[in-house]
C-alpha positions in Angstrom: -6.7 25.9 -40.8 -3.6 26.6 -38.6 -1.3 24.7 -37.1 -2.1 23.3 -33.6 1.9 24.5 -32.6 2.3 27.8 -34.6 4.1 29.5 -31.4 1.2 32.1 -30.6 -0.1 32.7 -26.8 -4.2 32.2 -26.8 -6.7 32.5 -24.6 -8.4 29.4 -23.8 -11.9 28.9 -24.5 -14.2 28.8 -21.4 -15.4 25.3 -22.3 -12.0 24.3 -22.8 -10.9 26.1 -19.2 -13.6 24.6 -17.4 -12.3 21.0 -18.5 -8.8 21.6 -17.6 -10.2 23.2 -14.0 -12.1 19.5 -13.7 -9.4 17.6 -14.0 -8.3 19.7 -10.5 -11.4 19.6 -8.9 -13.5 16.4 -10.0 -10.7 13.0 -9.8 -13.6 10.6 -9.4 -17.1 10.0 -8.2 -16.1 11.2 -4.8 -14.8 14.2 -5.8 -18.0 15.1 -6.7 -19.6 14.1 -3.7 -17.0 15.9 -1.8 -17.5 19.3 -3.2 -21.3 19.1 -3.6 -21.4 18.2 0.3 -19.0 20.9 1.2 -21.8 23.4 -1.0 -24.4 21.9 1.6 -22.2 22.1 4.6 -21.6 26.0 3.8 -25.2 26.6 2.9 -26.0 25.9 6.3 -27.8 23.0 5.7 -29.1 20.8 9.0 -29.6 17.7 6.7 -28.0 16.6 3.8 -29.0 13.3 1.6 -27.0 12.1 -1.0 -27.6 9.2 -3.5 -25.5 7.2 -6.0 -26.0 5.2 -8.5 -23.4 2.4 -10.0 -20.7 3.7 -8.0 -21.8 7.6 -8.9 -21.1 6.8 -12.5 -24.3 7.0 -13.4 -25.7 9.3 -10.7 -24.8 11.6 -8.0 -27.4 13.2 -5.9 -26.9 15.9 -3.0 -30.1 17.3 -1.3 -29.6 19.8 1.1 -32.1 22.2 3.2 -29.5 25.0 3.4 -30.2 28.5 2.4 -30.2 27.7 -1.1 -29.9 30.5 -3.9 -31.5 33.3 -5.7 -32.4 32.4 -10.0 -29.8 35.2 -10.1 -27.0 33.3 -8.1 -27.9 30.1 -9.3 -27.0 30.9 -13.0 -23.9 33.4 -11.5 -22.8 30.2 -9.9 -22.1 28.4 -13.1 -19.4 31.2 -14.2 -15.5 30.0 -12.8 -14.1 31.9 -9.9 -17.7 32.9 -8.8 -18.1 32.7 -5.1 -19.7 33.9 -2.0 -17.3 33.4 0.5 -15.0 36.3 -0.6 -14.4 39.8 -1.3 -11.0 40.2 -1.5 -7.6 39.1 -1.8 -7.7 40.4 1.8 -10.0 37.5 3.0 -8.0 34.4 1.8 -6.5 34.7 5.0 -9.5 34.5 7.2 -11.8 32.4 5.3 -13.4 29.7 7.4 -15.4 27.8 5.3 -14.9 24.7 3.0 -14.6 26.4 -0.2 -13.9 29.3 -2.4 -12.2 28.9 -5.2 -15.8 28.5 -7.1 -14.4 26.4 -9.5 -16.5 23.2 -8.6 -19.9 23.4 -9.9 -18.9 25.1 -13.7 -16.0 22.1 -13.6 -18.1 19.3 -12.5 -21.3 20.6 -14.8 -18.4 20.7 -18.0 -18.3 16.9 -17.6 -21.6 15.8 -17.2 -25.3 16.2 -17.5 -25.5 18.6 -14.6 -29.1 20.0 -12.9 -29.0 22.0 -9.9 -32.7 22.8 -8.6 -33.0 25.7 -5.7 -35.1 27.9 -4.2 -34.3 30.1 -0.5 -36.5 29.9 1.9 -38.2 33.2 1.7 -38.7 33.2 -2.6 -41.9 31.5 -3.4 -40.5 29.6 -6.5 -37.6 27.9 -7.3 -35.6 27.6 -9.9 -34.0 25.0 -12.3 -30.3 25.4 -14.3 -29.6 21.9 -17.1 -26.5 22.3 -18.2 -25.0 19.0 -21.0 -21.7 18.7 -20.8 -20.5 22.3 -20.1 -23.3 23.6 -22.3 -26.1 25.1 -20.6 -29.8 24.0 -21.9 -32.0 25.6 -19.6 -33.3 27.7 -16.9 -36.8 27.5 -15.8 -38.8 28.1 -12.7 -39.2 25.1 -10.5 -41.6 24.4 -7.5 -39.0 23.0 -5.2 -38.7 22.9 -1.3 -36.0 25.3 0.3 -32.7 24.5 -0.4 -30.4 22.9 -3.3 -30.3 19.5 -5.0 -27.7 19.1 -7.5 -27.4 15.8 -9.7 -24.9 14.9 -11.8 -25.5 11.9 -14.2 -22.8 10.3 -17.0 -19.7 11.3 -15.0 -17.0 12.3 -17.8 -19.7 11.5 -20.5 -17.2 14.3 -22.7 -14.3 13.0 -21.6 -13.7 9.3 -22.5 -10.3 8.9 -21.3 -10.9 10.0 -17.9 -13.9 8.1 -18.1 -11.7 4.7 -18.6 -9.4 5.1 -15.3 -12.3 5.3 -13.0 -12.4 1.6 -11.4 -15.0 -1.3 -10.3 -18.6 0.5 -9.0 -17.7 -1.4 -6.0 -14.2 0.9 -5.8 -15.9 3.8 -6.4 -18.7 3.4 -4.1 -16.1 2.7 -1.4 -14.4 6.0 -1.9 -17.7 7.6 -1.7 -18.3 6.1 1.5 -15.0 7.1 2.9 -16.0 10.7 2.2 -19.0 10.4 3.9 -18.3 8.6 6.4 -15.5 11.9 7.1 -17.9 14.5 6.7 -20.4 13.2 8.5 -17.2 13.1 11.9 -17.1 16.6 10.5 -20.0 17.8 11.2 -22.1 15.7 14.2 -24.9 18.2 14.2 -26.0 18.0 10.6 -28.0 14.6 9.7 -26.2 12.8 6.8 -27.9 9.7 4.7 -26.3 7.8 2.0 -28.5 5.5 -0.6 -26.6 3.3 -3.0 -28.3 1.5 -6.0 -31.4 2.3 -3.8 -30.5 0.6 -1.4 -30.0 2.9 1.8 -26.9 2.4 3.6 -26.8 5.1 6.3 -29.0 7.2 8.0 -27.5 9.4 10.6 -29.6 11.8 12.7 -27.9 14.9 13.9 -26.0 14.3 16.9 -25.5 16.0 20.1 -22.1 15.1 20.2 -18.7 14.1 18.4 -18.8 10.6 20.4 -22.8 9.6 19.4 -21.7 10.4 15.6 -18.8 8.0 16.2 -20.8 5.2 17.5 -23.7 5.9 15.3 -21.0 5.3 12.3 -18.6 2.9 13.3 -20.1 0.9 16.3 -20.3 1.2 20.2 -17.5 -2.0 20.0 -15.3 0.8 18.0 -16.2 3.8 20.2 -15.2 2.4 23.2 -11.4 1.6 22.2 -11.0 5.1 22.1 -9.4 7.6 24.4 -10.2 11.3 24.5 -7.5 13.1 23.4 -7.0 17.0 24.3 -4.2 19.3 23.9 -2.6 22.8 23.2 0.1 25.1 22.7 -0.2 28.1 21.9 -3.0 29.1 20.4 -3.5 25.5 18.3 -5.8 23.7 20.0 -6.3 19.5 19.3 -9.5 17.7 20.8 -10.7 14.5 20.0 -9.9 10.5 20.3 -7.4 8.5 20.1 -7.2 4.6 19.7 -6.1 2.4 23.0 -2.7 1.2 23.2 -2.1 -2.3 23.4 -5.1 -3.6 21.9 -4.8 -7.6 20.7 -5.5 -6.2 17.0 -5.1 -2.9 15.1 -8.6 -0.8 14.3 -9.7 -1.6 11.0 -10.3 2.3 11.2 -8.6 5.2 9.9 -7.0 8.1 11.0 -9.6 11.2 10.6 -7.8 14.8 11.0 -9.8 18.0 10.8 -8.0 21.5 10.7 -10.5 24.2 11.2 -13.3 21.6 10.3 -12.0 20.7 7.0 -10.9 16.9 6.4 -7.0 17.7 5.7 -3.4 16.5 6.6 0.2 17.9 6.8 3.3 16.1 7.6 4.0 17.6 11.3 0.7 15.7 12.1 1.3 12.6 10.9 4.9 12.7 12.3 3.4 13.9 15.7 1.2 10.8 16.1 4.0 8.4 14.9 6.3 9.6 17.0 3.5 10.3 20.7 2.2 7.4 20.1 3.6 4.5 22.0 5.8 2.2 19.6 3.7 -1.1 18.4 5.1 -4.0 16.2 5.2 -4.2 12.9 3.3 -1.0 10.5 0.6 -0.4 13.4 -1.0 3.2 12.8 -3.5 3.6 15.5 -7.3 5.2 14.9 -7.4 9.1 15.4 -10.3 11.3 15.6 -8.7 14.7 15.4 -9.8 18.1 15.2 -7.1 20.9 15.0 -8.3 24.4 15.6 -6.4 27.2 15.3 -6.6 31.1 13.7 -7.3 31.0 10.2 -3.8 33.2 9.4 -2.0 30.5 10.9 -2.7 27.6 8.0 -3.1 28.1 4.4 -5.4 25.4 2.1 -4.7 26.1 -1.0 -1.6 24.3 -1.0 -3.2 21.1 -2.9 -6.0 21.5 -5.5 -8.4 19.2 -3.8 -7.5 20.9 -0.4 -6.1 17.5 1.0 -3.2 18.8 2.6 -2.3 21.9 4.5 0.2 24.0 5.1 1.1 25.8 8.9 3.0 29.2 9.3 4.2 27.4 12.5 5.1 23.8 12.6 6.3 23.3 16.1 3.4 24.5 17.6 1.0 22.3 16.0 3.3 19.4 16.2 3.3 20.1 20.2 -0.1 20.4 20.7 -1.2 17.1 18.8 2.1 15.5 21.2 0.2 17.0 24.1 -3.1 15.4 23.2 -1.7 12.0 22.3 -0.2 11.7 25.7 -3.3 13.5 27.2 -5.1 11.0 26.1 -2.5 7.4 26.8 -1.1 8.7 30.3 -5.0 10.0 31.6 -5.3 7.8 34.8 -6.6 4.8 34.7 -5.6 4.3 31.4 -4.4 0.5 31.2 -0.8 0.5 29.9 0.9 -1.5 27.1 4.5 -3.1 28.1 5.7 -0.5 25.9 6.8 3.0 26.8 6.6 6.3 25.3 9.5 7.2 23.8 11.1 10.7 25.5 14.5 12.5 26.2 14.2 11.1 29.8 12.5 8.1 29.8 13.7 4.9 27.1 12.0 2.0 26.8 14.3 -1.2 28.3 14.4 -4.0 26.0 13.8 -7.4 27.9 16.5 -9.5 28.8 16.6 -12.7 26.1 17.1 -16.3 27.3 20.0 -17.6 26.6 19.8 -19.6 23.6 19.1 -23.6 23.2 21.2 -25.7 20.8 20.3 -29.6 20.6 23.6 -31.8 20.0 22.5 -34.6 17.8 24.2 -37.0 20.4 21.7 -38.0 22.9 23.0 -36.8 26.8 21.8 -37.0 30.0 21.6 -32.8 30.5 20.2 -32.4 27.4 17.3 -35.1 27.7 16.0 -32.8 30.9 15.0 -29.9 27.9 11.2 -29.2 28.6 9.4 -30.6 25.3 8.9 -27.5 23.7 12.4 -27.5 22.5 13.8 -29.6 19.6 14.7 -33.5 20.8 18.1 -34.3 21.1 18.1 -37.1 18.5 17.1 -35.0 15.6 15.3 -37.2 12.9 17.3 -37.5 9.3 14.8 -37.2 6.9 15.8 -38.3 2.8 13.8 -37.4 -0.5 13.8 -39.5 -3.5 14.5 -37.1 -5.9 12.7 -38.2 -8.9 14.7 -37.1 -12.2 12.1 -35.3 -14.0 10.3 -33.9 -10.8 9.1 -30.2 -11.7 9.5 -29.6 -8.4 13.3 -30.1 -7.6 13.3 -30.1 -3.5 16.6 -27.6 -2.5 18.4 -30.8 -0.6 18.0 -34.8 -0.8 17.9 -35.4 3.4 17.9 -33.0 5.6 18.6 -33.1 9.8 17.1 -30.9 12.3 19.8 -29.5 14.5 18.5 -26.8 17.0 16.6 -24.0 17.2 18.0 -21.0 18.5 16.2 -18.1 20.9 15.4 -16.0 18.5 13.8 -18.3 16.7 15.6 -19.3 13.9 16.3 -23.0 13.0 19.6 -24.4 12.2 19.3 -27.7 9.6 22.1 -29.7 8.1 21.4 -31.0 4.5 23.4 -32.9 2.2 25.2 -30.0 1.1 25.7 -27.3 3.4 24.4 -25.8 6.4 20.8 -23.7 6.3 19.5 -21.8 8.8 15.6 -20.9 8.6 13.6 -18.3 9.6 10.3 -20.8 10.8 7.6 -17.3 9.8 8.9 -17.1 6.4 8.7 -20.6 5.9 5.1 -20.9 7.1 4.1 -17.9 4.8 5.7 -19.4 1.9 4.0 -22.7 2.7 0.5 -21.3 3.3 1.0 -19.0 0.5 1.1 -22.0 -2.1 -1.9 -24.1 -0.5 -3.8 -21.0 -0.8 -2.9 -20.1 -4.5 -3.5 -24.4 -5.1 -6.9 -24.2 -3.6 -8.6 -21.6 -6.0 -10.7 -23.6 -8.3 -10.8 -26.6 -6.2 -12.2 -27.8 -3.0 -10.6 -25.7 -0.1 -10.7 -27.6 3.7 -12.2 -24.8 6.0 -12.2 -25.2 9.2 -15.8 -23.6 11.0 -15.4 -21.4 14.1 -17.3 -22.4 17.1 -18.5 -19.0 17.3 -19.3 -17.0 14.2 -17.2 -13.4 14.3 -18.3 -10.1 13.3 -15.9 -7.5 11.6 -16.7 -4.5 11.0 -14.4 -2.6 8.5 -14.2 0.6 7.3 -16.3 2.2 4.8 -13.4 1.6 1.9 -12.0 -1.5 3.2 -15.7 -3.2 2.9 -16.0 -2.5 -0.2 -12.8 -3.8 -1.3 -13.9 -7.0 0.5 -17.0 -7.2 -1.2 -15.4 -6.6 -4.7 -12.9 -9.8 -4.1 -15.3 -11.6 -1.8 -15.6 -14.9 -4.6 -11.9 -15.1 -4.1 -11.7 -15.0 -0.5 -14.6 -17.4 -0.5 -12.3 -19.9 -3.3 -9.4 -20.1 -0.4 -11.7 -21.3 2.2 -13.6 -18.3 4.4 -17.3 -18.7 4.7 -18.4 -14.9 5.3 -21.4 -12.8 4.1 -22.6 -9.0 4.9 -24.1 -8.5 8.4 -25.3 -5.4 8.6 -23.8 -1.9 7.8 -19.4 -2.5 6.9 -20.0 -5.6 8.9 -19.2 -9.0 7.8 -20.1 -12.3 9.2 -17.2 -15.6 8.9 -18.4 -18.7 9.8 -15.5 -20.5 8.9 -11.8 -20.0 7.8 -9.4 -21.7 6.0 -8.0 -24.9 7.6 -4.6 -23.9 7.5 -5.2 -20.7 10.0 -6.0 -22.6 12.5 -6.9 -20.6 15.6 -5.6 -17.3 14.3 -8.7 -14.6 13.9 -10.3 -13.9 11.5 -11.1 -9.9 12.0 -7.2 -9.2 11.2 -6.6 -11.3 8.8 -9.4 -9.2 6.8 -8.1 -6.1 7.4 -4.7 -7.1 6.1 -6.3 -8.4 3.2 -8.3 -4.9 2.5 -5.4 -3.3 3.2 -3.5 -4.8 0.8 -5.8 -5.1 -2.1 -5.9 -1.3 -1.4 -1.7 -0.4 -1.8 -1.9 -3.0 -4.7 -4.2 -0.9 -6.8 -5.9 -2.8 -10.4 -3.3 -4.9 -12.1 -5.9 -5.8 -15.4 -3.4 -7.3 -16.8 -3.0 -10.2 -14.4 -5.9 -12.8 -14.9 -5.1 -13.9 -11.3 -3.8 -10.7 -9.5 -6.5 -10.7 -6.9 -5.9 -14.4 -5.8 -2.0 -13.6 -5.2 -2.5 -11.3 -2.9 -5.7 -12.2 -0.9 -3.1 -15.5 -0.7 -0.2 -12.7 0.6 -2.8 -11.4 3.1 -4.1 -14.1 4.7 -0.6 -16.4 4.9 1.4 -13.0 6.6 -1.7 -12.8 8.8 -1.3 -16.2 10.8 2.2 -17.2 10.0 3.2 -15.9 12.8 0.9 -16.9 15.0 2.6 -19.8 16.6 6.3 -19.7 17.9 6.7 -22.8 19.5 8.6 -25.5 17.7 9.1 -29.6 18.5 11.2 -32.2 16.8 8.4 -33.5 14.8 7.2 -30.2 14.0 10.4 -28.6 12.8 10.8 -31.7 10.7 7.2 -31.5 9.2 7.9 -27.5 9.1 11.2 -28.4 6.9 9.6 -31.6 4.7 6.7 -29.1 3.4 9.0 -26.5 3.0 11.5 -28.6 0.6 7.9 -29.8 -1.3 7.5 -25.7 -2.2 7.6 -24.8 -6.0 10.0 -21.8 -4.4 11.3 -22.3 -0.7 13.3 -19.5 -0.9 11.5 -16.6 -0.2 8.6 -15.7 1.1 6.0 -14.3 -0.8 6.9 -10.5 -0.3 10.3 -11.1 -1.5 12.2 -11.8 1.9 14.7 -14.7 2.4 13.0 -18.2 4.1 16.8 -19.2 4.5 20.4 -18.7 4.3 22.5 -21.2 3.4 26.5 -22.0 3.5 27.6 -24.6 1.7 30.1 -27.5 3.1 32.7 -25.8 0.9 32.4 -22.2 2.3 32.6 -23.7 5.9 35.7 -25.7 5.0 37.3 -22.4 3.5 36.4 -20.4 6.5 38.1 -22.9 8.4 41.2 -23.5 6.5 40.1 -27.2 5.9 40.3 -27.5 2.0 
């Protein structure tokens, strides 16, 4: 036997080749979904059905009625780099469909118990190819209708150790949805369905047009927060929507770009929107329906193996023509303006004046007694601890006096040690943040809403919901599923008070998704649904009394850390008597 390293070049074995191609092509369930849809999509099919099983684990099932193939191509279409999109090298640069590299079905049948049944339209038998695991087993005539079905069952079933980094069925499910839910904007006039577990969870009928696709996926409530968006230059071409400005919430929708009808992304896009769009507090990125069209020469796809991301021979252009349509679609008349301004050359957006700010002196007056109640009292209460010696939770000061609170927000306490000044959002976070984390396991005080909302998420973000719904449940939300992505609350954590509820799920979707699956940590989900929901409201409410900035300051000192706030960001600042003395040359 020879060594594995003996220094000599080799050809690799086609079984061996068709792995290695797989780990390109096929990244998860969706992948496979993906390519087996794009198949479809370039078969000319009018309907296409797909079905999962456990996430696509188990199963993934693509019916199509396209053109379907020949018992000659079918068994050709096993072998790598077969293809019928292309000739020659010559054609790379005009190809207009979703695929040609012919690499998916050989990769995706090397790792999996793989049957493709076909038959065209005008054959008058069909015919079926097994193939086990990049081995084939079988080809036999099938009585079939026109058209291709492919299944794949035991996803990686070769492969272990890919096998262990796929994630919850719920996870994978939700990325199959998200690929769905972008072909099927793709392509309005083909019908799409999607059946989960058996359950079915969409059934769209071909469209007549880009906007009934949208509000057959997403909602008429979603539909009409969108703008139509249209713009050129050159010979790129952008059409599409565009979400409105100054809404009360950000879409708990995505960003949907299609370049030549292919689901893609390049950096001149995405800095195009971010920089057209009108500015919004905070990491708003606003819902985009997009379809780039422009000469095939112009863009190359082969810059990414899973054709995610694209390349342009001309930047500037593109990035014009999606600036054109974003401001197509805000400055359209009629179109109700937010208070802030497109950023341009000639036109800057004028910060508004800020009051002046209010200090309190702790020595009643007569001018300062006129303060409207919202601002701290002029007497500012002196509140002590007693600081007991084996306390596990040593407060950060024995007595503590509220002093003023500035225009900007920030308060300004004396303590028995120094000076601290306190940013009142922080402090709220950090103080929900705990409550939250203390409730799990115990009785959590929810507080019901008068009227039940409705949220409806995206097809990813439900999921993720779904898949830490016990633990949003543990911290005081009363919520089940209400249809398709929808879910119902009926009641919300005490503690959020009046804030909605339809953000604070998003930001908890959102953030479950950058987190990724720490298995590590027994309570990694609880941390940051607690994160989520504690950023969400903390903000909510500005206003500050006397006897609230006291309160604010007494259940702040009572935190196991009052320093910072969950994310890592200082609740306060302090200077010590000591520093101030040295400042001011009083030691």
């Amino acid at each position: 036997m020879t060594s594995e390293r003996d220094g000599h070049v080799r050809v690799l074995p086609l079984h061996v080749a068709n792995k290695i191609a797989a780990g390109e092509v096929v990244e998860r369930p969706a992948s496979v979904v993906k390519e087996l849809v794009e198949n479809a999509i370039d078969a000319g099919a009018r309907r296409i059905s797909i079905s999962v099983v456990q996430g696509g684990r188990k199963l993934v099932s693509v019916q199509d009625d396209g053109c379907g193939m020949s018992r000659d191509d079918a068994v050709l279409s096993l072998e790598r780099q077969a293809t019928s999109k292309i000739r020659d090298v010559e054609d790379i640069d005009s190809i207009d469909t979703l695929g040609f590299r012919g690499e998916a079905i050989p990769s995706i049948a090397s790792v999996s118990r793989f049957t493709m049944v076909t038959r065209r339209a005008d054959a008058d038998e069909g015919t079926e190819i097994t193939v086990n695991a990049g081995i084939l087993a079988g080809i036999s005539p099938a009585g079939c209708p026109p058209g291709t079905k492919v299944e794949v069952r035991d996803l990686f079933c070769n492969v272990p150790a890919r096998r262990r980094f796929l994630r919850a069925y719920a996870t994978e499910e939700g990325h199959i949805r998200s690929v769905f839910a972008t072909h099927a904007l793709a392509h309005p006039s083909i019908g799409f369905s999607l059946t989960s577990d058996g359950r079915e969870i969409y059934r769209l009928a071909p469209a007549a047009s880009l906007s009934d696709r949208v509000r057959d996926l997403f909602g008429q409530e979603f539909l009409e927060s969108l703008l139509e968006a249209s713009g050129e230059s050159g010979t790129v071409k952008v059409t599409g929507f565009l979400e409105r400005p100054g809404r009360s919430s950000p879409s708990r929708h995505g960003q949907y770009v299609f370049v030549n009808g292919r689901p893609a992304g390049a950096a001149c896009i995405s800095a195009a929107l971010r920089d057209a769009y009108p500015r919004q507090p905070g990491d708003f990125r606003p819902a985009a329906i997009l379809f780039i069209d422009l000469p095939p020469s112009g863009v190359d796809v082969n810059v990414h193996p899973a054709k995610r991301e694209v390349r342009f021979r001309d930047n500037r252009t593109v990035r014009d023509a999606v600036t054109s349509a974003v401001r197509s679609a805000i400055l359209a008349p009629g179109t109700v303006q937010p208070a802030i301004q497109v950023q341009t050359p000639q036109t800057v957006a004028q910060e508004p004046e800020k009051p002046a700010p209010t200090f309190v002196s702790p020595v009643p007056t007569p001018v300062v007694a006129q303060m409207p109640p919202e601002h701290l009292t002029p007497a500012p209460v002196t509140v002590e601890f007693a600081i007991e010696p084996d306390s596990p939770r040593s407060r950060p000061w024995k007595w503590f006096k509220c002093l003023a609170q500035s225009a900007s927000g920030y308060l300004l306490v004396e303590t028995d040690s120094g000076i601290v000044t306190v940013n009142p959002t922080a402090a709220r976070e950090r103080i929900a943040y705990e409550r939250l984390i203390d409730s799990v396991g115990g009785q959590s005080a929810s507080q019901a809403l008068l009227i039940p909302e409705t949220v409806q998420l995206g097809p990813v973000d439900f999921m993720r919901i779904k898949a830490a719904l016990d633990t949003i449940r543990a911290m005081g939300f009363r919520l089940e599923e209400f249809g398709r992505d929808s879910y119902k609350i009926d009641a919300v954590p005490q503690l959020v008070g009046d804030a909605p509820a339809g953000p604070i799920l998003s930001t908890i979707a959102r953030d479950l998704s950058e987190s990724g699956t720490k298995r590590g940590g027994e309570r990694w989900r609880e941390e940051i649904v607690a994160k989520s929901v504690a950023r969400s409201f903390a903000g909510a409410s500005q206003a500050l009394t006397s006897e609230g900035a006291t309160k604010l300051i007494e259940e702040l000192g009572a935190c196991r850390m009052p320093y910072v706030c969950p994310r890592g960001k200082p609740v306060m600042i302090f200077t010590s008597t000591r520093e101030l003395d040295r400042k001011f040359n009083r030691l």
